[in-house]
N, C-alpha and C positions, 0 to 999 in steps of 0.2 A: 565465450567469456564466462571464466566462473570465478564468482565472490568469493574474498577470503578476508575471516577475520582474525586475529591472535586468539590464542588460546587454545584449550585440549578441545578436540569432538571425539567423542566415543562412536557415534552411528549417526546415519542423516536427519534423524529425525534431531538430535541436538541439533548440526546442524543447522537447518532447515528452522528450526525455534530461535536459534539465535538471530538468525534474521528477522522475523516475525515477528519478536517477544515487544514487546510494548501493546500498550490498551488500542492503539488505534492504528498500528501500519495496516491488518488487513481489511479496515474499512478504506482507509486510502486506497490499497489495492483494486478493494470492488469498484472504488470510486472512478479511479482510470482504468477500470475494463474496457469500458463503450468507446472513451476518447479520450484527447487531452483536455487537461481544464487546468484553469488557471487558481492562483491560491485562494480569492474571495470565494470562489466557487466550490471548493472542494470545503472548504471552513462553514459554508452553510447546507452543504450537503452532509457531513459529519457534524452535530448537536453536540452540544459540550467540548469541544474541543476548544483549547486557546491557542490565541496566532502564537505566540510564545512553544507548546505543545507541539505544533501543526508545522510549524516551519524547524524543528529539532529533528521530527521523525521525519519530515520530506528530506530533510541534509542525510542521513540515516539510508535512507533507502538510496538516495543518488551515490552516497558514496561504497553501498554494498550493491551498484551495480543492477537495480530494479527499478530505478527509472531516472527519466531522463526531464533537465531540468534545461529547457529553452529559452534564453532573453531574448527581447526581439527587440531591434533599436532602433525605438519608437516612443513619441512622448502626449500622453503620458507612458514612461516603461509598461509594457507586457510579458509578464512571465510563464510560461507553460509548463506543466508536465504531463508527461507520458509513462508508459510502461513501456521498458527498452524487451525486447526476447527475452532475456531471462526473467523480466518479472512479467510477460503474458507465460510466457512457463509455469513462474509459480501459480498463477492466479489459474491456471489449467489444474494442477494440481491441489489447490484447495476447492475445488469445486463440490467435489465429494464430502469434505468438511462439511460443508456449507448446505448441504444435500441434507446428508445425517442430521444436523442442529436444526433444520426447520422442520422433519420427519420427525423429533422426536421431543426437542426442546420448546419448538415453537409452537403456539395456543392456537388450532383453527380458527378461519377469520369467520362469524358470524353472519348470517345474512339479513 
């Protein structure tokens, strides 16, 4: 399955940003590497985010196909998401990102 949005892409790396682009989808990402979690969970595992924010870019990424958005019917409602294969793909692929920024951006932790 590959995501497709309107508009020109010149090379993957557009591409590839045009999915990504906002402040907070690849903390979402790193956030459902390990597992699925639900939206209170991923809201206090991302600081500063608003439900308003958090629940635009979760719509965002389910519907570019990176993850997958579970209701379970059950009351109180429980909502899940995941990372469908193509978004444990991407988050394969930013790992090396993610590598570089703490080799070189990020401040050794003290002891």
């Amino acid at each position: 399955m590959t995501a497709h949005r309107p508009g020109a892409r010149h090379c993957g790396i557009d591409a590839a940003m045009e999915i990504i682009s906002g402040k907070w989808k690849v903390l979402i990402l790193w956030a459902l590497d390990e597992r699925p979690r639900r939206f209170g969970e991923l809201r206090r595992m991302i600081p500063g985010v608003t439900e308003k924010v958090l629940a635009a870019q979760l719509r965002e990424l389910e519907t570019d196909g990176i993850l997958h958005r579970e209701a379970h019917d059950e009351v109180p409602p429980r909502v899940e998401y995941s990372l469908t294969p193509l978004g444990a793909e991407l988050n394969e692929a930013l790992a090396p990102l993610g590598a570089w920024g703490g080799k070189h951006l990020v401040p050794e932790a003290t002891a």
